[in-house]
Structure formats: C-alpha cells, structure tokens
Backbone as a chain_set.jsonl record, in Angstrom:
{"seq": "XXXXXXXXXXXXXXXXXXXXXXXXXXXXXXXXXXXXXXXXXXXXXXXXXXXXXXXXXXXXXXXXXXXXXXXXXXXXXXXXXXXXXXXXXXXXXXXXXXXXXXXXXXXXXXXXXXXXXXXXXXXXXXXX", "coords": {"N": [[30.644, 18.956, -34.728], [27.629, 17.218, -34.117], [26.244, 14.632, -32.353], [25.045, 11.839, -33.877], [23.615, 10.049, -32.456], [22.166, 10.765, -30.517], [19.74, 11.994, -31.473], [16.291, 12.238, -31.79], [14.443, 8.812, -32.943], [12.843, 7.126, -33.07], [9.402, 6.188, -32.799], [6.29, 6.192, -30.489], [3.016, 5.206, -30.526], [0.102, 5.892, -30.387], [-3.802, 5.544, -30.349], [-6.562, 7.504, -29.212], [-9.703, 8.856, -27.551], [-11.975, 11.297, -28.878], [-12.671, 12.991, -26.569], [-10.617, 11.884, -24.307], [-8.155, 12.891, -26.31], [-8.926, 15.443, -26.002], [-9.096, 16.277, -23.537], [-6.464, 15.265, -22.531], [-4.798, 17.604, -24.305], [-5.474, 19.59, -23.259], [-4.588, 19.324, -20.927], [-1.277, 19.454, -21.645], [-1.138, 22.043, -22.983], [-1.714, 23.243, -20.724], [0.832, 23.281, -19.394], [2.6, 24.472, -21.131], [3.036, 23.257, -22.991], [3.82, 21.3, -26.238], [1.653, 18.769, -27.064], [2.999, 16.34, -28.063], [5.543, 16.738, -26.624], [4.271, 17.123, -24.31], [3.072, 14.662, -23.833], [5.461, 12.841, -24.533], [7.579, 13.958, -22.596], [5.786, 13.271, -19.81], [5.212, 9.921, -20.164], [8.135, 9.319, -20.137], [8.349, 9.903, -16.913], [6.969, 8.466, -16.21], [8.188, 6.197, -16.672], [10.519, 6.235, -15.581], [10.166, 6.62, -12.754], [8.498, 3.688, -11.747], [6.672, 3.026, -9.829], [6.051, 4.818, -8.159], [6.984, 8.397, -7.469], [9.944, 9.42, -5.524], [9.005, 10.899, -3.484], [5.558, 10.592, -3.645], [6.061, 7.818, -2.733], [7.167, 8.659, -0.185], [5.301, 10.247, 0.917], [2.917, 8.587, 0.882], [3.935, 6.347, 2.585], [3.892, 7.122, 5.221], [1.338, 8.255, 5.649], [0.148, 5.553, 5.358], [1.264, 4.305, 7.585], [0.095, 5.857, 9.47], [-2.451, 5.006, 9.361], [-2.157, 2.29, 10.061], [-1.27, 3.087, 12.905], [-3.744, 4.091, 13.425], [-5.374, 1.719, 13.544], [-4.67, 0.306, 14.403], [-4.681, 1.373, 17.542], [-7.595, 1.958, 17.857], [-8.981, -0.597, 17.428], [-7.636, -1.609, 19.808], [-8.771, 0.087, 21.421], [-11.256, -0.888, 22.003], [-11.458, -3.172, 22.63], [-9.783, -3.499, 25.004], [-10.006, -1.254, 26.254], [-7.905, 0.698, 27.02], [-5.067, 2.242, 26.146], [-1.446, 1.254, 26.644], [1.347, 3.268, 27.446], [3.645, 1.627, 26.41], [2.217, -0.046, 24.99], [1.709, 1.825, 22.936], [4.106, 2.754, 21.541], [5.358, 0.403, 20.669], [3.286, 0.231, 18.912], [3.561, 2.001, 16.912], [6.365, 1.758, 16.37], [6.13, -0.751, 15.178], [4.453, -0.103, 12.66], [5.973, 2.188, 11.561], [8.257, 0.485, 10.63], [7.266, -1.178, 8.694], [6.178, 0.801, 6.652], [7.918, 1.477, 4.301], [8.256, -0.248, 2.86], [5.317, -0.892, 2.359], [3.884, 0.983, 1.176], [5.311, 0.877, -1.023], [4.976, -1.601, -1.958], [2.267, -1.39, -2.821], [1.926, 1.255, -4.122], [2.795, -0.573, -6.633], [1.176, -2.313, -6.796], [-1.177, -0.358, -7.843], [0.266, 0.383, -10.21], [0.15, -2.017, -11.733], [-2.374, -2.568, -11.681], [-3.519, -0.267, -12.976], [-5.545, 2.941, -12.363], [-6.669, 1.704, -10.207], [-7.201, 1.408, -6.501], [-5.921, -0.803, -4.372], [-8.531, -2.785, -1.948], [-7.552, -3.916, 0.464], [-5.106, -3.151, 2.222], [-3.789, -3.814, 4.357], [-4.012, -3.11, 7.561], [-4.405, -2.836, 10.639], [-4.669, -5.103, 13.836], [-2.359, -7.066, 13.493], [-0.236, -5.599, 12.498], [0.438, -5.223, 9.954]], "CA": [[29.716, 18.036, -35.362], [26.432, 16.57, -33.945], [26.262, 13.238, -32.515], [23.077, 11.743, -34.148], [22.887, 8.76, -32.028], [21.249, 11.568, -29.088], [18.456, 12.341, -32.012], [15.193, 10.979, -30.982], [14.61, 8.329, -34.138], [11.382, 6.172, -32.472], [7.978, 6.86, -32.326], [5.478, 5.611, -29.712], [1.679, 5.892, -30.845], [-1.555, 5.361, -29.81], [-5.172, 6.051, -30.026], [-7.303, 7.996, -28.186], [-10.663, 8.769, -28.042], [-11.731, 12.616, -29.009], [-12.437, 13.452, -25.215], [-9.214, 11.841, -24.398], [-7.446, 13.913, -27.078], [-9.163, 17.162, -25.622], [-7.831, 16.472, -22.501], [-4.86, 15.514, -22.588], [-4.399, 18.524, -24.768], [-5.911, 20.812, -22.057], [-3.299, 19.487, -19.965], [-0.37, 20.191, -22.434], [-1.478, 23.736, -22.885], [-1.55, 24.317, -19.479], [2.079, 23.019, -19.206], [2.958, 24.989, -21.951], [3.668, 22.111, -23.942], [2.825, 20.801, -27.002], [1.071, 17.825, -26.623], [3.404, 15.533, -27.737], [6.471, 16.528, -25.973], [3.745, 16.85, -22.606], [3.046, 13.024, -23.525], [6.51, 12.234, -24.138], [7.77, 13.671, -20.525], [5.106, 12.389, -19.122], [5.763, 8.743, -20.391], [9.427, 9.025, -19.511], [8.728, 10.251, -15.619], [6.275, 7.34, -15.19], [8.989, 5.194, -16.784], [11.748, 6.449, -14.553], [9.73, 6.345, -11.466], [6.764, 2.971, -11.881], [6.276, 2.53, -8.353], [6.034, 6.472, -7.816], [8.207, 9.224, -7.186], [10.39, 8.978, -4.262], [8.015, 12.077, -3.036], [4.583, 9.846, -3.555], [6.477, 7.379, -1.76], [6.998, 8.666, 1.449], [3.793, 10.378, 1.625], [2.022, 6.946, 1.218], [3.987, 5.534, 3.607], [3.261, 7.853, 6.187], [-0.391, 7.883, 5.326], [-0.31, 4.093, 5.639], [1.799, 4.142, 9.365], [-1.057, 6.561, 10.188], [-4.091, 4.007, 9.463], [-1.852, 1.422, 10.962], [-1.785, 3.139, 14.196], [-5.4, 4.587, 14.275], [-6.481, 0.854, 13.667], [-4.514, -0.452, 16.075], [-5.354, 2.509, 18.67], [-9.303, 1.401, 17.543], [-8.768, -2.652, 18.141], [-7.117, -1.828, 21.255], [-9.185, 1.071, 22.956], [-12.796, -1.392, 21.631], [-10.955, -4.52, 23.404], [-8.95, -3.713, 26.129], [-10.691, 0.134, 26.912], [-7.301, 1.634, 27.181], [-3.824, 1.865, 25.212], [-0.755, 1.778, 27.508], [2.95, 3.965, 26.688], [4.257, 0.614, 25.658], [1.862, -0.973, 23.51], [1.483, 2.688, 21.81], [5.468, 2.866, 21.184], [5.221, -0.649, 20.185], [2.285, 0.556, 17.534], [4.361, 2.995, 16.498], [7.756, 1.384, 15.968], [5.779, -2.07, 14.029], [4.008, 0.9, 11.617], [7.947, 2.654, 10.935], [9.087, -1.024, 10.298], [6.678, -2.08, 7.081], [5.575, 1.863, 5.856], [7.906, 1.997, 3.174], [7.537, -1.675, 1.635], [4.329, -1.488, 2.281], [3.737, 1.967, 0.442], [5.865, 0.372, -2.704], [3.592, -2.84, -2.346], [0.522, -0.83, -3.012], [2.064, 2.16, -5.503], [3.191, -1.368, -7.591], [-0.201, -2.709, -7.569], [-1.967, 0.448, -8.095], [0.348, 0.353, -11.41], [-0.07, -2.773, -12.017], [-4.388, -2.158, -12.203], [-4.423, 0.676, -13.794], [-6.015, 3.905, -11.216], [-7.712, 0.966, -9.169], [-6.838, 1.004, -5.031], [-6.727, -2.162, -3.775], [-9.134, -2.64, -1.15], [-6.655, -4.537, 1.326], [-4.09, -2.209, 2.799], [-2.97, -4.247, 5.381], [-4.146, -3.007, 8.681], [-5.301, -4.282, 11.694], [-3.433, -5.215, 15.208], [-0.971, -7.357, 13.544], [0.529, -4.094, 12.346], [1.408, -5.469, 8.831]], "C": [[28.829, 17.397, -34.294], [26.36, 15.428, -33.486], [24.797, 13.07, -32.523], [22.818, 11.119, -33.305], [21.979, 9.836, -30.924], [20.137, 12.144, -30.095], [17.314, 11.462, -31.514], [14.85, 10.635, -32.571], [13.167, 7.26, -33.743], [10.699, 6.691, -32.189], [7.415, 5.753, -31.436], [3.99, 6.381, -30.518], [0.286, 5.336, -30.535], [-3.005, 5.843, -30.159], [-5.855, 6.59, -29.312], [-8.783, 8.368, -28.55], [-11.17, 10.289, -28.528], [-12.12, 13.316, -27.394], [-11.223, 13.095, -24.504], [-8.76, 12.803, -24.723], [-7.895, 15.474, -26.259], [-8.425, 17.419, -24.395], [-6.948, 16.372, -21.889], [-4.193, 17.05, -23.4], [-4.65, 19.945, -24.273], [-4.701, 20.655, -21.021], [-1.914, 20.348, -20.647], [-0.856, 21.139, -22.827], [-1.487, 23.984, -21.446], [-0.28, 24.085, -18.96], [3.249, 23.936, -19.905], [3.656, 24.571, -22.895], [3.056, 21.799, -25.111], [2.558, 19.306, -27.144], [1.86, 16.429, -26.607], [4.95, 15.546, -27.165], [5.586, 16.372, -24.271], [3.891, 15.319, -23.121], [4.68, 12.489, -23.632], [7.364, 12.625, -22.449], [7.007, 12.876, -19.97], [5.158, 10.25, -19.04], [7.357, 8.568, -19.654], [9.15, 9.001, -17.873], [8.017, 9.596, -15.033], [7.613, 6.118, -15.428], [10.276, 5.469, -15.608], [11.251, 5.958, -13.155], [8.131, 5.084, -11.53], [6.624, 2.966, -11.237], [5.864, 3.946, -8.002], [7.114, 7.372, -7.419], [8.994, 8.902, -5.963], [9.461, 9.889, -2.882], [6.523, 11.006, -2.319], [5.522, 8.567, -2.527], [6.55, 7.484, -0.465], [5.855, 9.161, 2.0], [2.826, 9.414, 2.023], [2.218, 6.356, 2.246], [3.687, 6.079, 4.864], [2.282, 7.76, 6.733], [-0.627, 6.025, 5.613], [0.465, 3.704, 7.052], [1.004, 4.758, 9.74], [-1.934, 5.531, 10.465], [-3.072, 3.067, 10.257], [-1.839, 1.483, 12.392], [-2.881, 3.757, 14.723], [-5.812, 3.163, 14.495], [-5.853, -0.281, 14.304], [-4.765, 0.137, 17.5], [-7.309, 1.844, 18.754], [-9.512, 0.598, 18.094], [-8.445, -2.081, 19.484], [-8.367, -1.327, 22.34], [-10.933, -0.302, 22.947], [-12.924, -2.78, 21.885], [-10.625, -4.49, 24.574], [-9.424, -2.007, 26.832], [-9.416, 0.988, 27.045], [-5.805, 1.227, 26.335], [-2.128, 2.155, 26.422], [0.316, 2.707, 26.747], [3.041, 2.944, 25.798], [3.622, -0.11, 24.344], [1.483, -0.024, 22.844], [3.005, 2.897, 20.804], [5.607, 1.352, 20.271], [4.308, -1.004, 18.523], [3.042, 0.78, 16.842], [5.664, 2.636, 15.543], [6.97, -0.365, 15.072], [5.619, -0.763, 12.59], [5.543, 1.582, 10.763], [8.533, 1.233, 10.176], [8.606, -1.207, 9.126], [6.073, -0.77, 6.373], [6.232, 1.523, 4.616], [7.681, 0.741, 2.159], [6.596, -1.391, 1.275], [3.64, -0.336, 1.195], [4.301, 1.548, -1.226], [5.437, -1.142, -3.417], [2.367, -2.2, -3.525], [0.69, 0.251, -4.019], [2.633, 0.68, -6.486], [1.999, -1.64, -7.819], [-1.1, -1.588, -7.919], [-1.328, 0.539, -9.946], [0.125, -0.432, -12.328], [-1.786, -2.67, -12.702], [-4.271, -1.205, -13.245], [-4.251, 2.157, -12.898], [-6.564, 2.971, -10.274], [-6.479, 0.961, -7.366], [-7.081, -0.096, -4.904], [-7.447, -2.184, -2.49], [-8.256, -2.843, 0.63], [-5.391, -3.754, 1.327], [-3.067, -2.732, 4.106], [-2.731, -3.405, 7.119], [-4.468, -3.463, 9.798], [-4.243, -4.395, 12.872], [-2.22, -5.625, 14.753], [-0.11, -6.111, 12.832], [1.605, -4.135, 10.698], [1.393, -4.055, 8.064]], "O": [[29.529, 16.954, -33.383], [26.418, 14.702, -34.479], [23.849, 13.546, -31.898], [21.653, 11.299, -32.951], [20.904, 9.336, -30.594], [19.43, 12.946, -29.485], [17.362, 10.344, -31.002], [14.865, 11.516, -33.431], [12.677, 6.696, -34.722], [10.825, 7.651, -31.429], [7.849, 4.602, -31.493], [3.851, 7.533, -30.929], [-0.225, 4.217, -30.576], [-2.983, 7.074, -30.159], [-5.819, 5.955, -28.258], [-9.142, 8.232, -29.72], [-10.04, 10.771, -28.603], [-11.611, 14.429, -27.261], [-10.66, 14.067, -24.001], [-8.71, 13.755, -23.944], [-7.114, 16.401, -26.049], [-7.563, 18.259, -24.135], [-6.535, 17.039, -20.94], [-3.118, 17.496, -22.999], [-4.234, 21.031, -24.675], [-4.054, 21.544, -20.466], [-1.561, 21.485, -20.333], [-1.463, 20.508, -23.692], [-1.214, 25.126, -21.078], [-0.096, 24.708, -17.914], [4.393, 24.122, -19.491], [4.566, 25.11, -23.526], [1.837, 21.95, -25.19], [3.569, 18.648, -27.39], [1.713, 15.562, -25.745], [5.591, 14.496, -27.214], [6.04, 15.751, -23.31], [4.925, 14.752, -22.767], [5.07, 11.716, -22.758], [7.627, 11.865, -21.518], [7.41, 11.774, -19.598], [5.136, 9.547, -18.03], [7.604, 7.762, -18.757], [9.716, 8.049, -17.335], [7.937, 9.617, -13.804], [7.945, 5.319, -14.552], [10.738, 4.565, -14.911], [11.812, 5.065, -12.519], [6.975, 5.486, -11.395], [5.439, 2.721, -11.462], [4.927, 3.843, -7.209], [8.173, 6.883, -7.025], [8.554, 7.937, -5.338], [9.344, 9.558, -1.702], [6.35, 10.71, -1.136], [5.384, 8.781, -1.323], [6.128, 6.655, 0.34], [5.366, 8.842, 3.083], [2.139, 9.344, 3.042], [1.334, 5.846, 2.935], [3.137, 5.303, 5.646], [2.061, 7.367, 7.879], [-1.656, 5.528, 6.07], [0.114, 2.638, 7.559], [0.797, 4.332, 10.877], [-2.19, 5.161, 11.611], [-3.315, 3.187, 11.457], [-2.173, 0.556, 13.13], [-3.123, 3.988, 15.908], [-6.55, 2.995, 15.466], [-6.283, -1.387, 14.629], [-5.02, -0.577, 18.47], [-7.923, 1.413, 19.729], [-10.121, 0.628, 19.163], [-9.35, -2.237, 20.304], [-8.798, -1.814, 23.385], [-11.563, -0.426, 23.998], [-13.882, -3.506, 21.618], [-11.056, -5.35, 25.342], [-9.06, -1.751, 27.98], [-9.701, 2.175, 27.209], [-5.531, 0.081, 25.978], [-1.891, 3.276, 26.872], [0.185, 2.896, 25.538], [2.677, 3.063, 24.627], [4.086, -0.528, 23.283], [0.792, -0.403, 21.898], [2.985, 3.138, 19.597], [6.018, 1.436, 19.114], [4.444, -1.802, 17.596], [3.41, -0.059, 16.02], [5.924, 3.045, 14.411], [7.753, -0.93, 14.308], [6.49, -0.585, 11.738], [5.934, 1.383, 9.613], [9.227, 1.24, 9.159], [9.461, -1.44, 8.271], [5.377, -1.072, 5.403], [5.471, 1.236, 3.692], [7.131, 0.727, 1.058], [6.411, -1.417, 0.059], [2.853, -0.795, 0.368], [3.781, 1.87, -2.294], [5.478, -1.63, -4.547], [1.892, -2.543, -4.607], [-0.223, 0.36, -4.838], [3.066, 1.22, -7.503], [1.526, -1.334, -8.913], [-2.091, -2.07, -8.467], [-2.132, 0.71, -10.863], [-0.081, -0.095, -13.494], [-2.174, -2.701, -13.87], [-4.875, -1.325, -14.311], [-3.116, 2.587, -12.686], [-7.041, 3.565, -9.308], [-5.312, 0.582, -7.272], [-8.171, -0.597, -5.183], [-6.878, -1.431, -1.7], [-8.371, -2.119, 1.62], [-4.674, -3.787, 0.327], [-2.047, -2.254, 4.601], [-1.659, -3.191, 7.686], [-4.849, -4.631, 9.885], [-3.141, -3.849, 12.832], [-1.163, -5.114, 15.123], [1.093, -6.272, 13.039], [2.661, -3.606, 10.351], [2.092, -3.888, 7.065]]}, "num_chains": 1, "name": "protein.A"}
C-alpha cells in the first residue's frame, strides 16, 4: 500500500506574461521537461540552495579574493611603486580570510534584489 502523505497535494501559481510563458517553456523543452515539473525543480533547487549552490559559492569567492588582490596589488604598486613578498602573502592570506563570507554576503543580497549586483563588493587595501 501507498503512503499518500509523499503525494504532492499543493499547488504554487503564478502569472506570467506570454513572453515569459514562451520562455520559460523553451527552457523546459530543452530540459526535457514539462514545464511545470521544470518550474517545480527549479523552485525547489533555489529553495534548497538561496544563497547559491555550494559550486556558485566557491567560484564567487575566488573571483572576489582575485579583485581583492588585483586592487590591493593596484593601491599598492600606484602608492608605494612596488609590492614586497610580505605585503603580497599578507594580500593573499587577508583575501582567503573574508572570500567565503564575503561571497555568501553578496549571493544573499543578489537574492535578496532580485538579478541586481550590488555595486559595493568590498575591495580596496583594507582587504575586506
């Protein structure tokens, strides 16, 4: 026998506009889905992951220890004309220290908006 309670018994529904509808439904066809099991995965695997995957995660943070030490490499070489070992290891190891917060800062507010980047990324010497 069946346990019902694992039936799905709730709908979610929404509006869209008819370009919407087309493509979202271009997507589900190319998933090989039909549209509303693509939108229901899709809903669940933002709900599982809001901040981003653990994937998008580390790429961000990466990508954001990068700009942290080009634009402290920048400040430095356009101040002081040269970067020593130490204060590049020193770049280096601040940038490792605040990537992954700072990557789950910025995938929260990006969910928070909407698609909007925030402009402020937090670079600069102090190495936030």
């Amino acid at each position: 026998m069946n346990d019902r309670s694992q039936f799905r018994t709730k709908s979610v529904g929404l509006r869209v506009t008819e370009a919407d509808h087309a493509r979202l439904q271009s997507v589900a066809d190319a998933h090989g889905q039909s549209l509303g099991e693509w939108c229901r995965d899709t809903l669940l695997a933002v709900a599982n992951h809001p901040n981003g995957t653990p994937i998008e995660q580390a790429l961000l943070s990466e990508l954001i220890a990068l700009r942290t030490i080009v634009a402290n490499l920048v400040y430095t070489f356009t101040n002081d004309g040269k970067v020593t070992r130490e204060q590049m290891a020193a770049f280096i190891e601040r940038a490792d220290k605040t990537k992954l917060r700072r990557a789950a800062e910025l995938l929260s507010k990006i969910s928070a908006n909407g698609t909007s980047v925030p402009s402020e990324t937090g670079s600069g010497r102090d190495g936030r």
